[in-house]
C-alpha atoms as one frame of an Amber mdcrd trajectory, in Angstrom:
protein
 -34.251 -47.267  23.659 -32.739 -43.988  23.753 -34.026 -43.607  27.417 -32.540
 -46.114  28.611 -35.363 -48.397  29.144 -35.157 -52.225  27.558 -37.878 -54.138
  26.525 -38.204 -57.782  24.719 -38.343 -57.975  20.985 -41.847 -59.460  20.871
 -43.086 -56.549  22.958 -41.625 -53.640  20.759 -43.278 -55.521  17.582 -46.657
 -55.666  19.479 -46.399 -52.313  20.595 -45.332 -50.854  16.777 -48.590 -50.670
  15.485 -49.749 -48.153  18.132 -47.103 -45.598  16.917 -48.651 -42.292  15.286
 -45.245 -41.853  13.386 -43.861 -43.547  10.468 -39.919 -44.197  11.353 -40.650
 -43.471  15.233 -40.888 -45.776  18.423 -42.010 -43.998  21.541 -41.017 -45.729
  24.862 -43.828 -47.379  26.322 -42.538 -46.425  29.748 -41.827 -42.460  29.469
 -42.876 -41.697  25.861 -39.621 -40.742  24.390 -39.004 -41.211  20.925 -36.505
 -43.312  19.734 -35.887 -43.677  15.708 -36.387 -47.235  13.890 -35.756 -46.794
  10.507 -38.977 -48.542   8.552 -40.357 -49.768  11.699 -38.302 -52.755  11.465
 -36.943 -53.508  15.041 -34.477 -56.122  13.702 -32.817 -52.551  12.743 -32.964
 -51.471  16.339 -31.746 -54.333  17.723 -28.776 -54.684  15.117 -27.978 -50.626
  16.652 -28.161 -52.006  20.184 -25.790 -54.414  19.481 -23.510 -52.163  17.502
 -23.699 -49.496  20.434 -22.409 -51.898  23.084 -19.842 -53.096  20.551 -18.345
 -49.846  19.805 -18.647 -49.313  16.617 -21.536 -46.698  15.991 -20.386 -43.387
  14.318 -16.592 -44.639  13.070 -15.950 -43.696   9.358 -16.028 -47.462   8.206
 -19.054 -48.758  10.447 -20.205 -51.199   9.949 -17.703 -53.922   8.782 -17.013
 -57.410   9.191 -15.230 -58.765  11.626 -13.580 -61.585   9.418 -13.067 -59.958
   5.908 -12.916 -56.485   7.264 -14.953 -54.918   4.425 -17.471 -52.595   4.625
 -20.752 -54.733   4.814 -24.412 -54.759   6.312 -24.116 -56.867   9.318 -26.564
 -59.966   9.723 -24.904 -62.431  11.957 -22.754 -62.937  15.142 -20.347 -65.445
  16.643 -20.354 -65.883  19.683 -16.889 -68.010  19.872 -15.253 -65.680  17.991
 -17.203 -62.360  19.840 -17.397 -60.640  16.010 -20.142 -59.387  13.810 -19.904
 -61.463  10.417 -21.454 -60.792   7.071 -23.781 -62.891   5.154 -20.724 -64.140
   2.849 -18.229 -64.748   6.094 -20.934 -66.470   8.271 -21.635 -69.086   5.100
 -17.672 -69.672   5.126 -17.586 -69.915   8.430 -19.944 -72.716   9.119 -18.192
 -74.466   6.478 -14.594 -74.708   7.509 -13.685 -77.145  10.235 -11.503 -74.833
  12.663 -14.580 -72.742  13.505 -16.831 -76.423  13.599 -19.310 -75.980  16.177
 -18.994 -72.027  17.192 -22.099 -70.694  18.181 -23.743 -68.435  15.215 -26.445
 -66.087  15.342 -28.375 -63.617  13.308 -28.636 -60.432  14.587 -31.892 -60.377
  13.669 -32.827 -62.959  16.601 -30.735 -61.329  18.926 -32.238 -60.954  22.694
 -31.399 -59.030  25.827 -29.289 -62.107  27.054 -27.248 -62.276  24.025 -26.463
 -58.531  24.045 -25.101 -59.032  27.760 -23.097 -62.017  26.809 -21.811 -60.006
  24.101 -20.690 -57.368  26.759 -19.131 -59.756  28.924 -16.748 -61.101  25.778
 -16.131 -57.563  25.303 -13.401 -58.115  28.619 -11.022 -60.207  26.308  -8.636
 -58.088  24.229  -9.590 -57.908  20.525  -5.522 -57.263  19.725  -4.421 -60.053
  21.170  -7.099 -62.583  22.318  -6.051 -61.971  26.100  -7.928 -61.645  29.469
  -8.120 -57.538  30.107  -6.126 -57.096  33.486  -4.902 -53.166  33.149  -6.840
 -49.959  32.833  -5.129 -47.057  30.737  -5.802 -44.255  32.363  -4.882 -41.702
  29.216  -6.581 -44.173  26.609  -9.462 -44.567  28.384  -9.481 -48.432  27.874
  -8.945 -51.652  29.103  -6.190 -53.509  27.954  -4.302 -56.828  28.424  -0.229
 -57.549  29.569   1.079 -57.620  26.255  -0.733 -54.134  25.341   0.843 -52.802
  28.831   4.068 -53.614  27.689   3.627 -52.914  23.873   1.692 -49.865  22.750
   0.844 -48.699  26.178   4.396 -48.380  27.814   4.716 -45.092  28.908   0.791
 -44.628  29.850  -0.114 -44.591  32.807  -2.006 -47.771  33.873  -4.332 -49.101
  36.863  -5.593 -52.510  37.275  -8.994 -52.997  36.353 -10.279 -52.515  40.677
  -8.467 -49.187  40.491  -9.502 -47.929  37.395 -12.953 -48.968  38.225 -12.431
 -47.052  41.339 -11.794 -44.477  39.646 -14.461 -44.445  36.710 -16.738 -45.133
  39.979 -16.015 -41.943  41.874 -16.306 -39.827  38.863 -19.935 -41.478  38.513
 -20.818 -41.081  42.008 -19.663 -37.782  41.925 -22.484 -36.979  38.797 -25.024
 -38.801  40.734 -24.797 -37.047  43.341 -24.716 -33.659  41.484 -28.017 -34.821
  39.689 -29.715 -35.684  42.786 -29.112 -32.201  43.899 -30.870 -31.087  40.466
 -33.589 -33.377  41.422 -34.261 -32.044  44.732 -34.457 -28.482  43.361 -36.780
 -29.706  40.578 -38.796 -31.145  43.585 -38.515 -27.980  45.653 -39.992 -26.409
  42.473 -42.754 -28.734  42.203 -43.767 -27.769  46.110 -43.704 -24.004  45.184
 -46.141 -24.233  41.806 -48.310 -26.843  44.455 -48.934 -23.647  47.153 -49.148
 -20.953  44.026 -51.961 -23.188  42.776 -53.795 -22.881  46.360 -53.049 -19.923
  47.090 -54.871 -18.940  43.351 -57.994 -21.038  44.092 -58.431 -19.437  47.363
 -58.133 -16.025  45.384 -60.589 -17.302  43.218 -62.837 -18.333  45.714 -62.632
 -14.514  47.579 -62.873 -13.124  44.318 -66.178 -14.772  43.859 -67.714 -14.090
  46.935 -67.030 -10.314  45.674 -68.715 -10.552  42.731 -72.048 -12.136  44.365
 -71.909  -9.408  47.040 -71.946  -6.390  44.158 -74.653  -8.608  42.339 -76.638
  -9.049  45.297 -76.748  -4.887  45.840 -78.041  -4.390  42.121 -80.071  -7.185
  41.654 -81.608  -7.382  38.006 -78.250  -5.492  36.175 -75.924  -6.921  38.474
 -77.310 -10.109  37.782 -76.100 -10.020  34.122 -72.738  -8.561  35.239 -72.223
 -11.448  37.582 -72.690 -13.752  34.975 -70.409 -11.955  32.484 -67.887 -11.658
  35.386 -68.068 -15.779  36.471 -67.756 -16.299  32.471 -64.172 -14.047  32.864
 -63.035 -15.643  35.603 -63.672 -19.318  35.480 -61.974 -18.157  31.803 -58.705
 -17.189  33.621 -59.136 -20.368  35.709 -58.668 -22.313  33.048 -55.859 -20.463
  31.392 -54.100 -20.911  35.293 -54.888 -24.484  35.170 -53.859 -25.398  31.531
 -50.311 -23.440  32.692 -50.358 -25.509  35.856 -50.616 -28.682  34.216 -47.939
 -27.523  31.506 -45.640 -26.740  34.437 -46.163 -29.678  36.154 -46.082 -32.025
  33.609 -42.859 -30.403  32.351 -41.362 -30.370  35.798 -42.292 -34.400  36.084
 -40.893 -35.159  32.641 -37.479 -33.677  34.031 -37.700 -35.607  37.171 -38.628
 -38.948  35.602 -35.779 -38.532  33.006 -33.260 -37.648  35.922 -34.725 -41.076
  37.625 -34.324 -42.982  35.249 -30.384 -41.940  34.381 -29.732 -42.212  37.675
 -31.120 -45.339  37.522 -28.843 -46.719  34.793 -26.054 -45.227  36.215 -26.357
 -46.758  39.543 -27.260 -50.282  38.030 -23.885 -49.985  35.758 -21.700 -49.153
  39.043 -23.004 -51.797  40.887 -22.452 -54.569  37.954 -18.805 -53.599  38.705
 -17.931 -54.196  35.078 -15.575 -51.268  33.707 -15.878 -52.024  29.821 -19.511
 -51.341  30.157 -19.334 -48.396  32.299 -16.888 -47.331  29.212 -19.168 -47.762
  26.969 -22.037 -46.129  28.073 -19.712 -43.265  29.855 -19.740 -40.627  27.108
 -23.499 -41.052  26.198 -24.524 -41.210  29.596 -21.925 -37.940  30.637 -23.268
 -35.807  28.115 -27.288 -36.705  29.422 -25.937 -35.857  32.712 -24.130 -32.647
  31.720 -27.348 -31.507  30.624 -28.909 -31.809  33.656 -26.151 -30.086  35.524
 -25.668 -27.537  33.139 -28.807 -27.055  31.000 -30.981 -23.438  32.231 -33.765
 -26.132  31.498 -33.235 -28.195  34.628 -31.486 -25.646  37.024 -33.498 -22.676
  35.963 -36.950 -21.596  38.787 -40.234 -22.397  37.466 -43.069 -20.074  37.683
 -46.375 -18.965  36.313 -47.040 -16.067  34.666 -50.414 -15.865  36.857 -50.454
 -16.026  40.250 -53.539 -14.891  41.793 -56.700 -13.052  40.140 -59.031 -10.192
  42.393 -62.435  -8.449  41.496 -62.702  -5.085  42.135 -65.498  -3.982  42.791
 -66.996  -0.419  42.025 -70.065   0.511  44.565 -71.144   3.263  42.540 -71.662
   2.770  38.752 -73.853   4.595  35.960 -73.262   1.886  33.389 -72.311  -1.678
  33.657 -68.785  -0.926  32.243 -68.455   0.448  35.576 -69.530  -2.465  37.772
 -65.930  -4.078  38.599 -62.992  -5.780  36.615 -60.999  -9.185  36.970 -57.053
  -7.450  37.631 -53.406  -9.051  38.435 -52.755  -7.605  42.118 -49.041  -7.823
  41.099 -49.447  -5.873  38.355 -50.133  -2.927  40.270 -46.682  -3.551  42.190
 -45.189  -4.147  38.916 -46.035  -0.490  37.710 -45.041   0.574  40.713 -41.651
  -0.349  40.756 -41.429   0.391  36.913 -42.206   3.833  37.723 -39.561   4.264
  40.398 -37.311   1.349  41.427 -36.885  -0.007  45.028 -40.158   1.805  45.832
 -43.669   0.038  45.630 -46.762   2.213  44.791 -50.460   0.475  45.055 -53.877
   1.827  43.052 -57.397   1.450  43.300 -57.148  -2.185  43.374 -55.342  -2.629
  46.475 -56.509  -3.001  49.445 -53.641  -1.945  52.021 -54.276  -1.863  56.252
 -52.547   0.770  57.983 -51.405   0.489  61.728 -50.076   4.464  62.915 -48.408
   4.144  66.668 -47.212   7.540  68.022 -45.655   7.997  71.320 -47.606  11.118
  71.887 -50.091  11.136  74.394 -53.920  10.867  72.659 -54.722  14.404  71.924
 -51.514  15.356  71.136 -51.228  12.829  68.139 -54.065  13.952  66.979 -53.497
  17.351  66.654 -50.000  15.993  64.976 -51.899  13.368  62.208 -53.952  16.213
  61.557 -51.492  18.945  60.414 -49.341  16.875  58.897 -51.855  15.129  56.835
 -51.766  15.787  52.594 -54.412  14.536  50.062 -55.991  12.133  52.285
């Protein structure tokens, strides 16, 4: 699957029929879509096996590995570690220097055959030899006659150094996508106290509203329940956003587990063809985490609290009281002249005045100085 996940062949047929998509598998473990062309998961498997082999997205993929021709792929050999066309796999049966290799169709493939495939993968496809160098500039592994050959004048590791290396570039990435994670999770803290500290908004805001209906008793009674409607309105908008941000925030974090995961089970399998396999698909995913505005950026609402304010004296019941955004007012505030905060009817602001004058004199002093209330 595209996230990484594996699951048995029997499984992905059972769990087929389920799919609301024609063309689409979604993982049964995260959700995340993965194509399979006409629901046929011998086609997924045969891309699995093509994906660890190397071949996806060349010009002449796929071809056979004995007559090199550009051919749908249906069986394997083992012996031989080569995809083989329906004509080449009949021939090959046949003729007595391949009598008794091990020949499979793709179509049966399992888990355990894909990692046996991988661990063939160590034996050079040039020249039939046990991999023993790393080329640092190719990016591969190759064998002693390819050191001495074609790769000459690279620069070359053994295969412990170069996986060294390839290791410490990995453990670097994890490391940098942990930190994404634990920003994600300081996130995820930060929406959790927003969302109390609206309900307990909510709840003062209610106990508002009954106190104004409780003063006008048969009127008020109507505006309380047009009021409640409002609010327990807004409530709902705050929680639907809640859950959206939450359940985006998880999604993030459960993809970022699970890389991390299949990074840190390919580094500690120690086997440096596979990391090289998986290095550029598995780079980009993490470059998006490190990079992408979508995993580094803050997360907030757009609502953060909600307040009823009240009006004591009313001719109509327009004039009872209204549901506002207490930020709002801070918002047009600072719109109106930046660096300076301004507050309106619906604030409610405490003032503590401390004068080092003696009583009477401070007095005298609030009182002349004081300018539209």
């Amino acid at each position: 699957m595209k996230c990484l996940h594996t699951f048995c062949k029997s499984c992905l047929i059972a769990w087929l029929p389920r799919q609301q998509r024609e063309g689409e598998l979604s993982c049964p473990t995260c959700r995340r879509i993965t194509q399979c062309s006409a629901n046929d998961i011998n086609k997924l498997l045969v891309e699995i096996v093509e994906a660890y082999s190397g071949q996806v997205g060349h010009e002449d993929s796929p071809h056979c590995g004995v007559c090199d021709e550009k051919k749908a792929l249906k069986f394997y050999c083992i012996d031989c570690n080569c995809f083989l066309c329906g004509d080449c796999a009949g021939l090959h049966g046949k003729a007595k220097a391949f009598k008794g290799h091990d020949i499979k169709e793709i179509s049966n493939f399992n888990s355990h055959d894909v990692q046996k495939y991988v661990r063939r993968a160590n034996v050079c496809k040039t020249h039939e030899d046990e991999v023993r160098y790393y080329c640092e500039k190719c990016n591969i592994c190759i064998c002693r006659d390819c050191a001495l050959l074609e790769h000459c004048e690279h620069k070359r590791f053994s295969l412990d150094h170069g996986l060294d290396l390839k290791k410490s570039v990995f453990t670097k990435r994890i490391e940098e996508v942990e930190d994404v994670g634990r920003r994600l999770q300081e996130q995820k803290a930060i929406l959790e106290k927003q969302r109390t500290r609206f309900d307990t908004s909510v709840d003062q805001s209610k106990l508002e509203i009954h106190r104004v209906a409780e003063n006008w008793m048969n009127v008020i009674r109507r505006h309380e329940e047009a009021m409640t409607k409002e609010l327990l309105k807004r409530k709902e908008t705050f929680e639907n956003e809640y859950s959206a941000k939450m359940t985006e925030v998880s999604e993030k974090l459960t993809n970022i587990r699970n890389s991390l995961e299949f990074g840190r089970d390919i580094l500690e399998r120690n086997n440096l063809p596979e990391i090289l396999n998986v290095e550029e698909t598995l780079g980009r995913r993490f470059e998006d985490f490190l990079s992408s505005t979508e995993f580094s950026g803050p997360v907030e609402l757009n609502t953060l609290s909600v307040k009823y304010v009240a009006n004591d004296t009313f001719f109509s019941e327009s004039d009872f009281g209204k549901l506002v955004d207490p930020l709002m007012s801070i918002v047009r505030g600072k719109a109106a002249k930046k660096d300076e905060t301004t507050y309106d009817e619906a604030d409610q602001v405490d003032v503590d005045i401390t004068s080092l004058l003696r009583t009477d004199e401070a007095t005298k002093s609030l009182q002349s100085d004081l300018k539209d209330g």
